[in-house]
KEKE-3310 file (N, C-alpha, C; in steps of 0.2 Angstrom, whole numbers, plus 5000, padded with zeros to 4 digits):
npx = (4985:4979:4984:4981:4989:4993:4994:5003:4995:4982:4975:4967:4961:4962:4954:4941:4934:4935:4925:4912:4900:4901:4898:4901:4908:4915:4925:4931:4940:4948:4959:4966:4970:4984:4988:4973:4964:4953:4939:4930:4929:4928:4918:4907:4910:4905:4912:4910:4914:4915:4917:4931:4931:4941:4938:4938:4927:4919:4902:4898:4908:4917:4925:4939:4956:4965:4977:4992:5013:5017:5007:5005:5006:4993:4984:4977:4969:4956:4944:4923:4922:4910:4901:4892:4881:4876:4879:4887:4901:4910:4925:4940:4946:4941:4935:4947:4948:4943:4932:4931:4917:4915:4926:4921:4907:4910:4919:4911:4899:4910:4910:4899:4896:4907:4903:4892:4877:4867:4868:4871:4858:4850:4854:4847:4834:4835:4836:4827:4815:4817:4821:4805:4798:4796:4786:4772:4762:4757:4763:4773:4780:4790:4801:4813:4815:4816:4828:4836:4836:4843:4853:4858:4859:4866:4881:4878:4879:4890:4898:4896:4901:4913:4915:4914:4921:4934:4933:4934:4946:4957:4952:4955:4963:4956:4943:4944:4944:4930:4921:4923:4920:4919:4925:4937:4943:4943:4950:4945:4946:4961:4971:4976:4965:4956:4961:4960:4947:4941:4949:4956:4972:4981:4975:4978:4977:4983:4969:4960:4952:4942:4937:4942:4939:4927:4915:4915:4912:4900:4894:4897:4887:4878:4880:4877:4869:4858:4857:4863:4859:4843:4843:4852:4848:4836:4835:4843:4832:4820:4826:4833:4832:4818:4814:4812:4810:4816:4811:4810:4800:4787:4784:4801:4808:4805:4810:4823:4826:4822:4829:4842:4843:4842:4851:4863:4861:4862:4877:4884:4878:4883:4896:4894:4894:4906:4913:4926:4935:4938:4942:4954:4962:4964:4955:4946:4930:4915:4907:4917:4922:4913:4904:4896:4881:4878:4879:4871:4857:4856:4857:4844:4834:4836:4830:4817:4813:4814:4803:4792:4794:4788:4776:4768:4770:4763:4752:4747:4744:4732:4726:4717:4720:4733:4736:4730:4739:4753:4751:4747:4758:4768:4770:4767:4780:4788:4783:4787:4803:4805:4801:4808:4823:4822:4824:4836:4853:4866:4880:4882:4889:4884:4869:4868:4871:4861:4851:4856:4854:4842:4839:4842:4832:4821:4824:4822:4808:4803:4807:4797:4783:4787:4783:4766:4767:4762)
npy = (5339:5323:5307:5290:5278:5262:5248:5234:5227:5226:5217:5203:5193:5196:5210:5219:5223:5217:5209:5197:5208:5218:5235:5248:5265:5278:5294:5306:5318:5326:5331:5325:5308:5296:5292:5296:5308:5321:5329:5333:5341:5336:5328:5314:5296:5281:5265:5253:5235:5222:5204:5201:5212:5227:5243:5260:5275:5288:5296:5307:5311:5308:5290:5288:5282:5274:5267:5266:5266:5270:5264:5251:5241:5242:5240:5226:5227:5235:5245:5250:5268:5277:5294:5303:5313:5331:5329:5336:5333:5337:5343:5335:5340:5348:5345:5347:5361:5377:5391:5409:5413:5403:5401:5414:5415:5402:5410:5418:5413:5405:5418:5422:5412:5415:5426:5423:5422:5421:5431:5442:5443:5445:5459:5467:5462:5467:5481:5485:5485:5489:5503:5506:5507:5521:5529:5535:5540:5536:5545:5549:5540:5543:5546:5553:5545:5531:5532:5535:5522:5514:5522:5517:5503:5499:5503:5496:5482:5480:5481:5472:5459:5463:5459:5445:5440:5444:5437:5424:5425:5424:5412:5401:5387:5384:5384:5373:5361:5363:5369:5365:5368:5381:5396:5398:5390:5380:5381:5387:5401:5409:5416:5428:5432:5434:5444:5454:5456:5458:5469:5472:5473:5479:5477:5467:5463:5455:5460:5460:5448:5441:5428:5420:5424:5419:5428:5440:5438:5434:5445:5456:5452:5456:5470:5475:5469:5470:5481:5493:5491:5492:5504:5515:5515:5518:5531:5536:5537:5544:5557:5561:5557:5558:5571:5574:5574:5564:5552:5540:5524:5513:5497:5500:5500:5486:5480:5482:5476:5462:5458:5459:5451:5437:5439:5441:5424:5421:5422:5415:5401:5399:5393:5380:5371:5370:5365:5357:5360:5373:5366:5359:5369:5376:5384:5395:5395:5397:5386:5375:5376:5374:5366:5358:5354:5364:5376:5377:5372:5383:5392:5390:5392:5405:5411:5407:5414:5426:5425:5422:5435:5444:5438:5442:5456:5460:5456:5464:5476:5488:5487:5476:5468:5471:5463:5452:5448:5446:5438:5426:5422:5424:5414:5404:5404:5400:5388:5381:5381:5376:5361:5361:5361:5350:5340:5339:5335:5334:5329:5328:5337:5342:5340:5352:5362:5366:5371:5382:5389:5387:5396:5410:5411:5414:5426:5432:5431:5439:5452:5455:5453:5464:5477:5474:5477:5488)
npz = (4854:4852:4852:4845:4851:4848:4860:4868:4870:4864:4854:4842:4851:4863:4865:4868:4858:4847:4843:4836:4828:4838:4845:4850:4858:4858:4865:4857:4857:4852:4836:4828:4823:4822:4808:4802:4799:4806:4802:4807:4821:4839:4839:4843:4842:4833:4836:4826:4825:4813:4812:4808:4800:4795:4792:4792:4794:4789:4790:4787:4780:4764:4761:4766:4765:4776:4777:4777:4777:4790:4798:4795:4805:4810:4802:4801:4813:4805:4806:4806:4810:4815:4813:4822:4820:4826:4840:4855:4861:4878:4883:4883:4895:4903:4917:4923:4920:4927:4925:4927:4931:4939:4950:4955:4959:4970:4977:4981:4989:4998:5005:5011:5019:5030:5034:5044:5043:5049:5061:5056:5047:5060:5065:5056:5056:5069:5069:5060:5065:5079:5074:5069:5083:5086:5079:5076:5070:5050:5044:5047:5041:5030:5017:5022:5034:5028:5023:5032:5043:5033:5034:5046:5044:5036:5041:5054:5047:5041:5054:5059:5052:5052:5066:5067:5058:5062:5074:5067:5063:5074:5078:5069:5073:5082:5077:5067:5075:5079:5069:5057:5042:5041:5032:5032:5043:5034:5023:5015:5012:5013:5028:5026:5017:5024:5034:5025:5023:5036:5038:5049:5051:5057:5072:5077:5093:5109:5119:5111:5111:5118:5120:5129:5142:5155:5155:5148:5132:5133:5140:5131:5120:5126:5130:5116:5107:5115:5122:5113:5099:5103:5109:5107:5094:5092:5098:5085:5076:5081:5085:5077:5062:5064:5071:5084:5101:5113:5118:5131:5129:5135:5128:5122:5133:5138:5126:5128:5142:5141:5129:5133:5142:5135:5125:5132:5139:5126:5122:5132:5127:5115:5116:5120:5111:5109:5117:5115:5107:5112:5126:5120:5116:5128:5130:5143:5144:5150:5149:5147:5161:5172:5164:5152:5153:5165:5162:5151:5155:5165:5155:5148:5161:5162:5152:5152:5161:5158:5146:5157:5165:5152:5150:5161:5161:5148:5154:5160:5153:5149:5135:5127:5116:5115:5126:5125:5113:5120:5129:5127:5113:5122:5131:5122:5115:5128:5130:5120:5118:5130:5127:5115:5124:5130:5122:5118:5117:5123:5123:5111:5099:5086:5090:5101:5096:5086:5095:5099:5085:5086:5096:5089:5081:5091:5096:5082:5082:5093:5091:5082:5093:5100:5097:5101:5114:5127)
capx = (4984:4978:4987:4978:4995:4991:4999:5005:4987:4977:4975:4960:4959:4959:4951:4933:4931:4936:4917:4907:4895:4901:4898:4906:4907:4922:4926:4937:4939:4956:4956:4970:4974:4987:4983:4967:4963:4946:4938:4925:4932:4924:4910:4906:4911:4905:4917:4906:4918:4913:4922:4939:4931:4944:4939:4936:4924:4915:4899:4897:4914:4919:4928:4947:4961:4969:4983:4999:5017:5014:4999:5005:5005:4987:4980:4974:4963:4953:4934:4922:4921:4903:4901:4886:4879:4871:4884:4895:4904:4912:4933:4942:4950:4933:4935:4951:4947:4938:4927:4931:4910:4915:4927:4917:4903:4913:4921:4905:4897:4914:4911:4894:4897:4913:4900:4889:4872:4863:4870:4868:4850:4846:4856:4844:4829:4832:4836:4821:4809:4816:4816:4796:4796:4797:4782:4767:4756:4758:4764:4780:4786:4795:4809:4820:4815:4817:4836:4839:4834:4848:4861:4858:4859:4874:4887:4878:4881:4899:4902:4895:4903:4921:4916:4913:4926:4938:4933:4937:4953:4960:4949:4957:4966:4950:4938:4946:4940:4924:4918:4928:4916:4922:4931:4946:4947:4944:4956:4943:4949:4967:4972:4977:4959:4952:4962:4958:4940:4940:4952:4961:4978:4983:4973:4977:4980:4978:4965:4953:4953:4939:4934:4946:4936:4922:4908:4915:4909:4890:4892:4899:4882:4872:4879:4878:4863:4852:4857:4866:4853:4838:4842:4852:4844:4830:4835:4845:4826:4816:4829:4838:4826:4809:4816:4806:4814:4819:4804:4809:4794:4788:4790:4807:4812:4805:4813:4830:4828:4820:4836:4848:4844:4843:4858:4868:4860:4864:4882:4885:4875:4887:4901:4892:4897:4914:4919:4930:4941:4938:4947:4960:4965:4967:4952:4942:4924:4911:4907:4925:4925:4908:4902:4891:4874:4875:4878:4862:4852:4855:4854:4836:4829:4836:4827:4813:4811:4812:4795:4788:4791:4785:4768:4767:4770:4757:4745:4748:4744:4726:4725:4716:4722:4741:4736:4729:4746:4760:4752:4747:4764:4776:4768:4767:4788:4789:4783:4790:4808:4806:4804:4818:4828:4821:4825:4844:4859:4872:4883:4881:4889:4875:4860:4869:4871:4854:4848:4860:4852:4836:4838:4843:4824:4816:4826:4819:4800:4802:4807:4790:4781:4788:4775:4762:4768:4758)
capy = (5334:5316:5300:5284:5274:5254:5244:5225:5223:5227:5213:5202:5188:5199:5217:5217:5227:5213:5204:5198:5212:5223:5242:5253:5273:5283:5300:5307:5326:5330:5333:5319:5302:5292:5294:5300:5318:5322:5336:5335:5340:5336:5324:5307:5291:5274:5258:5243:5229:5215:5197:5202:5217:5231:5249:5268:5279:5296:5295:5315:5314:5300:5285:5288:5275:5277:5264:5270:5264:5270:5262:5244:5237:5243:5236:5221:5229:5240:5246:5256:5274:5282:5301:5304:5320:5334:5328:5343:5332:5341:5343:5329:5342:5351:5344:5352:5368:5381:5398:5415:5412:5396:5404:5420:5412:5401:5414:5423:5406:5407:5425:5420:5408:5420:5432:5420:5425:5421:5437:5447:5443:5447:5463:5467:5462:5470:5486:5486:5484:5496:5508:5509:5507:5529:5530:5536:5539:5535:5552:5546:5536:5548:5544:5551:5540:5524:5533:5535:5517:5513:5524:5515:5496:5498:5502:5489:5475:5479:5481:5464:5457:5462:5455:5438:5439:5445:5430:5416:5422:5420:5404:5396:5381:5380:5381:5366:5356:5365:5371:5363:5370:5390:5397:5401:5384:5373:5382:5391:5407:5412:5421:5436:5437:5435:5451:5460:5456:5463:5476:5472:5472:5484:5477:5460:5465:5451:5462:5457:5438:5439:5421:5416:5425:5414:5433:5445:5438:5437:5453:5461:5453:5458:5476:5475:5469:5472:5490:5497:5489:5494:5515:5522:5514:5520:5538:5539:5537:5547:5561:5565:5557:5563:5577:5572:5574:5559:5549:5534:5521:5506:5496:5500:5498:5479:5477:5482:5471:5457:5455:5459:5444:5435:5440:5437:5419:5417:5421:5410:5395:5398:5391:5374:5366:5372:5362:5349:5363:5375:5362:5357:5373:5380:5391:5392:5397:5394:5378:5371:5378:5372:5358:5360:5355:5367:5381:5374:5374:5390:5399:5387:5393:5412:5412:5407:5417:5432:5427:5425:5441:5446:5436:5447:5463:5459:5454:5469:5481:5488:5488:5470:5466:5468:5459:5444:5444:5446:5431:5418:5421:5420:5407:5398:5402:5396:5381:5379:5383:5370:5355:5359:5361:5343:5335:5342:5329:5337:5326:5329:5344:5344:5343:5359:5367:5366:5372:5388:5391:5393:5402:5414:5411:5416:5433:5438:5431:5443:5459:5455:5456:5469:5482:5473:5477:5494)
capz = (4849:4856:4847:4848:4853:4849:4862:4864:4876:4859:4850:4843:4855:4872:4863:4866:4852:4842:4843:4831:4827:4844:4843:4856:4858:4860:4865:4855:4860:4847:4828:4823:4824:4817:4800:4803:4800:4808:4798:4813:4830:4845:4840:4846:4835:4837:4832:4826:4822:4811:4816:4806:4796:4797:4789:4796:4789:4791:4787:4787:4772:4759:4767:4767:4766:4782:4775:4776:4778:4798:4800:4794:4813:4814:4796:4805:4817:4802:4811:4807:4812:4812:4816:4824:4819:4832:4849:4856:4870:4883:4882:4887:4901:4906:4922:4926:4919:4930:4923:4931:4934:4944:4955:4956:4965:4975:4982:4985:4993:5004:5008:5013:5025:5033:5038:5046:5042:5055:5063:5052:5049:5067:5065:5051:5060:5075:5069:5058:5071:5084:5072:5070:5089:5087:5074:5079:5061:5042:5042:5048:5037:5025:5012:5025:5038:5028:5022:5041:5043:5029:5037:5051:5044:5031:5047:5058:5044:5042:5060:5061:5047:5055:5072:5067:5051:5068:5079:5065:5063:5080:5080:5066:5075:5088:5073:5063:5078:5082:5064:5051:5037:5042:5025:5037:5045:5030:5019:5007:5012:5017:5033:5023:5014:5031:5036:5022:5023:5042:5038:5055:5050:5064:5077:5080:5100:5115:5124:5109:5111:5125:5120:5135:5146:5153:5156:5143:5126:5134:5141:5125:5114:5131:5127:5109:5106:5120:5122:5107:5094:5105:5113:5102:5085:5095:5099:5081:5074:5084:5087:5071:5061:5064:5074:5089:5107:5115:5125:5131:5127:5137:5122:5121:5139:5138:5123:5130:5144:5139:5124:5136:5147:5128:5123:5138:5137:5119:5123:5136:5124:5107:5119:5124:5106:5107:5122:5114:5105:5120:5130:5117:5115:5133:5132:5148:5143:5156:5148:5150:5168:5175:5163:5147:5155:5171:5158:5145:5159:5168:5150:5147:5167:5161:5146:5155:5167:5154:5146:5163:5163:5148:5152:5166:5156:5145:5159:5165:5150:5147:5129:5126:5108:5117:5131:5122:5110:5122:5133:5122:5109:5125:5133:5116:5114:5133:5130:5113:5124:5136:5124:5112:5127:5134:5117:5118:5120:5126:5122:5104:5096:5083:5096:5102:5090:5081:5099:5098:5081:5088:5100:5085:5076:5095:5095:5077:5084:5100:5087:5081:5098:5105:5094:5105:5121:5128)
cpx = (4984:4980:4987:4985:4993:4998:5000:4997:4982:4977:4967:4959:4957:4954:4945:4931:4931:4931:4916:4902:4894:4900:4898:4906:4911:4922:4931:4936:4946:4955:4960:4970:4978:4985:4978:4966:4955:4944:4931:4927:4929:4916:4913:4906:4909:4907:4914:4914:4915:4919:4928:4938:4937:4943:4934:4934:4922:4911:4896:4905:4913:4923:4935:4951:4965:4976:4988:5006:5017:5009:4999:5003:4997:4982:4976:4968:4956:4946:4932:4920:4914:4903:4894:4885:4876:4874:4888:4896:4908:4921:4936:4945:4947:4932:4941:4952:4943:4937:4929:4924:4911:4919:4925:4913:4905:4917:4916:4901:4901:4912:4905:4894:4903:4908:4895:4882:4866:4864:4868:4860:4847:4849:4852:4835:4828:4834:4830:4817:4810:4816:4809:4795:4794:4790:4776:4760:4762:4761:4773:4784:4786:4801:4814:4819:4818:4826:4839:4841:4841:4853:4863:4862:4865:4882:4886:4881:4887:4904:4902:4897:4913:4921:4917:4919:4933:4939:4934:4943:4958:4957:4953:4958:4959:4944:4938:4944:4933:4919:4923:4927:4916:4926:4939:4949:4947:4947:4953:4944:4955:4968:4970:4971:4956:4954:4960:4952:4938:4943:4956:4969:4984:4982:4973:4980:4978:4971:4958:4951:4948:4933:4936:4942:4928:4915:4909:4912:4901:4890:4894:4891:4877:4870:4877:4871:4856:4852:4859:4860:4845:4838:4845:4850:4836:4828:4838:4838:4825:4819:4832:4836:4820:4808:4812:4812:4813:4815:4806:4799:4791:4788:4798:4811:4811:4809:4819:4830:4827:4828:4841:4849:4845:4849:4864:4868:4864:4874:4884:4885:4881:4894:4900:4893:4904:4918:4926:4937:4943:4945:4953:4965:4967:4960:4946:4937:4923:4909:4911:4923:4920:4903:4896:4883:4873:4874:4871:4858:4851:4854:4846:4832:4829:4833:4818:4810:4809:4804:4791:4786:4788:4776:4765:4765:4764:4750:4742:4744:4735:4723:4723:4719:4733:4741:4737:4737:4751:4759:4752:4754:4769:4775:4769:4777:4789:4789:4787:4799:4812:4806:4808:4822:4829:4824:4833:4849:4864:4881:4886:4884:4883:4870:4862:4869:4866:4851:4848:4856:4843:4833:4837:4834:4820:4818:4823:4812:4799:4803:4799:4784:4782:4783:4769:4763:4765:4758)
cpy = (5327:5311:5295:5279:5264:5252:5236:5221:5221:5223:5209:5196:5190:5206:5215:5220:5220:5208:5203:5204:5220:5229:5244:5260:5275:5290:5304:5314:5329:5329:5328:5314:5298:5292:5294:5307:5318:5328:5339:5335:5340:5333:5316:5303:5284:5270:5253:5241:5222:5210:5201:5208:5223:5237:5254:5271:5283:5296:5303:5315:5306:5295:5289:5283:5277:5272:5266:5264:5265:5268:5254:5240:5238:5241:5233:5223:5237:5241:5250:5262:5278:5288:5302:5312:5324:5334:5332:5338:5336:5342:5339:5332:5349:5351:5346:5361:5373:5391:5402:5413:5407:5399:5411:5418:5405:5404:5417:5420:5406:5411:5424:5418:5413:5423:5432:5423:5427:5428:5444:5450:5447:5454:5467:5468:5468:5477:5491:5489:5490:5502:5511:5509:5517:5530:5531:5536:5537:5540:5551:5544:5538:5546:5546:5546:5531:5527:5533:5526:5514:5516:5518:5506:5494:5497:5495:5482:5475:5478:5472:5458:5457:5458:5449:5436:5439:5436:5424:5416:5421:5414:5400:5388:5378:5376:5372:5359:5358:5365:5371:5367:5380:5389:5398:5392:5378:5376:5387:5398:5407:5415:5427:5437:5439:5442:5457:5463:5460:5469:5477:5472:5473:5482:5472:5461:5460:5453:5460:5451:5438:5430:5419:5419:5423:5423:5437:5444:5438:5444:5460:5461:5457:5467:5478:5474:5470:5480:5495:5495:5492:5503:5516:5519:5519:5528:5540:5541:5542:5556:5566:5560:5561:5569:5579:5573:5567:5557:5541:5531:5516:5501:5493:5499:5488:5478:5478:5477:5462:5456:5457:5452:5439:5434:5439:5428:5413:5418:5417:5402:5394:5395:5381:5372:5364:5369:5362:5353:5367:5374:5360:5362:5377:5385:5390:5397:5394:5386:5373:5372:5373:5366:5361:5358:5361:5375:5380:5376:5380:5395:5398:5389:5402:5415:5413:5409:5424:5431:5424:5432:5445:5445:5440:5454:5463:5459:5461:5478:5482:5490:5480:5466:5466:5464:5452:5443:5442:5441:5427:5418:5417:5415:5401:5396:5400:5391:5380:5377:5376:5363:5354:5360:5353:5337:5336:5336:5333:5334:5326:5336:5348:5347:5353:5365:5371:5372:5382:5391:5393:5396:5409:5416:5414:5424:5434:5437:5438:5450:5461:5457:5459:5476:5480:5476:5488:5491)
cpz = (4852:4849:4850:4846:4853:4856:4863:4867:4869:4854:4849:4848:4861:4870:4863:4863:4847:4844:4837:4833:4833:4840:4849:4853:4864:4859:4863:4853:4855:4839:4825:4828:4822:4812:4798:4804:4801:4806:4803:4819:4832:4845:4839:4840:4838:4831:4833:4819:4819:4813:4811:4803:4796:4792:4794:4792:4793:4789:4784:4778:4770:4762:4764:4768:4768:4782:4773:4779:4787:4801:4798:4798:4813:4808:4797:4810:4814:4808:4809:4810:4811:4814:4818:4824:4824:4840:4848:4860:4872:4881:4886:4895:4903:4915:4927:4925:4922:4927:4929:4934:4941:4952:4959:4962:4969:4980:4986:4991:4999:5009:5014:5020:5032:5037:5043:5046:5046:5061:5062:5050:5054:5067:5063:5054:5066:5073:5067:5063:5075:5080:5070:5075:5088:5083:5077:5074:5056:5041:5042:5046:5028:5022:5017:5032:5036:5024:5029:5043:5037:5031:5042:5050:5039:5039:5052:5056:5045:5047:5063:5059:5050:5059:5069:5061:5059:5072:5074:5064:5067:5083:5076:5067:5079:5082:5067:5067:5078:5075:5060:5043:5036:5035:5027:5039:5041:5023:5012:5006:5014:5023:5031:5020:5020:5033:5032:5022:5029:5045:5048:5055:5056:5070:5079:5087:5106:5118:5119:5110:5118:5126:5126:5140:5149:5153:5149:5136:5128:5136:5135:5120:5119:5128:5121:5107:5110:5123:5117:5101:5098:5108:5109:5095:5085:5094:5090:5075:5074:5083:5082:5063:5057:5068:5080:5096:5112:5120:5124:5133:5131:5132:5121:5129:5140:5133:5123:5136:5144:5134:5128:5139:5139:5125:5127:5137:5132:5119:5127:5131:5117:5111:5121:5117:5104:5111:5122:5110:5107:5124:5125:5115:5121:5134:5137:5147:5149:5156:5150:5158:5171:5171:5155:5148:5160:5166:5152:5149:5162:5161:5149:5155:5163:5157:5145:5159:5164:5152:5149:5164:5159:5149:5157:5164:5152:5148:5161:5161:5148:5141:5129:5121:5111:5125:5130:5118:5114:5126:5132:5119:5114:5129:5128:5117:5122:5132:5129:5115:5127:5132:5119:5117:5130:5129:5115:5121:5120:5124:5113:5103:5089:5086:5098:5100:5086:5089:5098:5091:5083:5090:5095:5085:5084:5094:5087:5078:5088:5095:5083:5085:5102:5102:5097:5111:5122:5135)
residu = (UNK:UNK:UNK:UNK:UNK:UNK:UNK:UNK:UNK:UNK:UNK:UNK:UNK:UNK:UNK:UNK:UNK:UNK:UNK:UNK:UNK:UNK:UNK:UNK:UNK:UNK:UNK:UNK:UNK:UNK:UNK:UNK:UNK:UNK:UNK:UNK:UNK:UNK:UNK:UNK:UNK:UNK:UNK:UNK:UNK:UNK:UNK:UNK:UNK:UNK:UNK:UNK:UNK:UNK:UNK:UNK:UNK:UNK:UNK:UNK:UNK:UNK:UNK:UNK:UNK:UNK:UNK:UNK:UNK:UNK:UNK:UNK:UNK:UNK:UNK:UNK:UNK:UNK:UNK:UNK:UNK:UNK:UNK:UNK:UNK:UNK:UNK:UNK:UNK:UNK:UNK:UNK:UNK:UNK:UNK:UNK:UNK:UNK:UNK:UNK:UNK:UNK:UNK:UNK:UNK:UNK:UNK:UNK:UNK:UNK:UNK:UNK:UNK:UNK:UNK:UNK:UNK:UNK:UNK:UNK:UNK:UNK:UNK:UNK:UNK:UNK:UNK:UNK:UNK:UNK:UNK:UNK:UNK:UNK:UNK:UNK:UNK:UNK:UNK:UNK:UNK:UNK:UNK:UNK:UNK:UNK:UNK:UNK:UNK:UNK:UNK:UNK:UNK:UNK:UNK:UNK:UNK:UNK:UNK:UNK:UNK:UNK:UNK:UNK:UNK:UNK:UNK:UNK:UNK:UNK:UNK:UNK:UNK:UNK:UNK:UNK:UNK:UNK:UNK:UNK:UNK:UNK:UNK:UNK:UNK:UNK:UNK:UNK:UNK:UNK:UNK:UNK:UNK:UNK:UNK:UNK:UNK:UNK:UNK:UNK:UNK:UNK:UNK:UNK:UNK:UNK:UNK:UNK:UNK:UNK:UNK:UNK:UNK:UNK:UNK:UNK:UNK:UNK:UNK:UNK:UNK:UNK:UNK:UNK:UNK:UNK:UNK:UNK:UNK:UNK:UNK:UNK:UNK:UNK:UNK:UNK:UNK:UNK:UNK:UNK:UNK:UNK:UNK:UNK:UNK:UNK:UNK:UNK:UNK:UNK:UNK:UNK:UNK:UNK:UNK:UNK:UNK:UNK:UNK:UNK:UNK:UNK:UNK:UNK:UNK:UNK:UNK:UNK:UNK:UNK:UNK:UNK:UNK:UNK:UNK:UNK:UNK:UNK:UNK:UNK:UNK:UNK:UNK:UNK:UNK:UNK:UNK:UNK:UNK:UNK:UNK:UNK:UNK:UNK:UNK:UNK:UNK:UNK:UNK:UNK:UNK:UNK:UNK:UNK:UNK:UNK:UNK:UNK:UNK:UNK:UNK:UNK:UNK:UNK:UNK:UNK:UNK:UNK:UNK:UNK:UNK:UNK:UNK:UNK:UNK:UNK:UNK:UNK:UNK:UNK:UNK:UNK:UNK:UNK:UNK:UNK:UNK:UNK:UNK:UNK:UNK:UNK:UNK:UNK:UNK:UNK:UNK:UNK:UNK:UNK:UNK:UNK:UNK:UNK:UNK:UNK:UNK:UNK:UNK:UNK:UNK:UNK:UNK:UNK:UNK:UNK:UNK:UNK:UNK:UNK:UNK:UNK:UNK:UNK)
# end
């Protein structure tokens, strides 16, 4: 119940209600006030004051005589009260108030971000793709081929949804330098969700923390995504599947090594924005050790040497239509390569950043041109 309390300020000489002819508009979100009973809750009133006029009225009810022995001190400053028909305003404490919906998708938004998407995407992507590497006709693609294809990509996401849910919880203190907007390191999650989320509760062991490691985290995505994502998504296809006996492809032998060299690369590169909490934190990445350009560069020559070799590969195949695409496309992303790496400021944890992201966007092009490659 809100009660319009006069006090010594509210007078007519200083009150700029008290004008000739003023008219103001008040929110008056409660159902009384001082001997005022409002038979209309939660609608908009506007208070025009004539030079000394003093009465309140409701144009929605009959006027009321709000004179009372309580009400003597305020006699003096009568006014009237209009009711504007047709206005719901909001509730004067609408702004502190939050909906189960509100924090519903906030949490979800959270969740979102947790799982970093960009990961999972390419997970999604890549698995897609090497599974039709196996496909030979329209005959092939059977309800249980695209349920295989679904066995396959439910386990993947969640595995990849631990990993990176894993890696921010022993980052926390790094990430609040590094990547403040993490749900772990700016407070929108808790530890404990994070645990629950990753289901690690058990396994928090030193020997996982291969961040401190300057080779092991590229060689874990090297292995991860450039051999477990491309041979056995490859063989769980073809093999148990389509009931097919096990032919490695060329194909699939380019696209395991091409994304290994990729993958490796893009391990190495997710470290070159992380310097500054890296080094604040004791952890010796390659970047920390050897400098954040010598590692930019040697990922930007290694990446480049791979779609040399692809251009080769391509040169190489007697099928024209996979000729023509596998040398124009990676020539195009060579270029393409070469000048976002030129336009890179190192200095910048931004520039870096962005760079690292898209490297991302080349891996799910290359999942696309590997069905040329003959």
């Amino acid at each position: 119940m809100l009660h319009m309390i006069s006090r010594s300020s509210f007078c007519s000489k200083y009150h700029p209600l008290h004008q000739a002819g003023c008219i103001k508009t008040l929110q008056l979100p409660s159902t009384q006030i001082h001997c005022v009973t409002n038979r209309s809750p939660c609608k908009k009133y506007s208070i025009k004051c004539p030079q000394s006029s003093i009465n309140i009225t409701n144009n929605v009810r009959n006027r009321e005589d709000i004179s009372s022995r309580n009400c003597k001190q305020f006699n003096k400053y009568r006014c009237f009260l209009t009711l504007q028909d047709g206005y719901e305003p909001k509730h004067l404490y609408n702004n502190y108030s939050t909906s189960f919906r509100d924090v519903f998708f906030k949490n979800l938004i959270s969740f979102y971000r947790l799982t970093r998407p960009y990961t999972w995407t390419g997970t999604v992507i890549a698995i897609t793709s090497v599974s039709f590497l196996p496909i030979q006709n329209l005959a092939d693609l059977t309800p249980t081929f695209f349920m295989g294809i679904l066995k396959a990509l439910v386990p993947a996401v969640l595995m990849n949804i631990y990993v990176v849910t894993l890696n921010q919880l022993y980052d926390v203190e790094i990430d609040k330098v590094n990547k403040p907007d993490l749900p772990l390191a700016s407070g929108d999650f808790s530890r404990g969700t994070g645990i629950a989320i990753a289901l690690i509760s058990s396994l928090t062991l030193p020997f996982l923390r291969w961040k401190g490691h300057p080779f092991l985290a590229p060689f874990s995505m090297m292995i991860l995504m450039g051999l477990v994502y491309q041979l056995l998504f490859f063989i769980h296809i073809q093999k148990y599947m389509l009931a097919r006996p096990v032919v490695i492809t060329k194909p699939l032998v380019f696209a395991t090594a091409f994304m290994c060299v990729l993958s490796f690369a893009n391990g190495l590169l997710k470290d070159v924005p992380d310097v500054d909490g890296d080094r604040k934190f004791d952890i010796q990445t390659l970047s920390v050790i050897v400098g954040r350009e010598r590692v930019f560069w040697f990922c930007v020559y290694m990446m480049l040497t791979a779609y040399g070799a692809a251009i080769l590969v391509g040169a190489s195949s007697s099928f024209p239509l996979s000729k023509l695409v596998t040398v124009i496309c990676h020539s195009i992303l060579a270029f393409i390569l070469w000048l976002r790496a030129k336009t890179v400021d190192l200095s910048s944890n931004a520039s870096t950043l962005s760079f690292y992201m898209f490297i991302w966007k080349v891996h799910y092009v290359e999942y696309l041109l590997i069905h040329f490659v003959r």
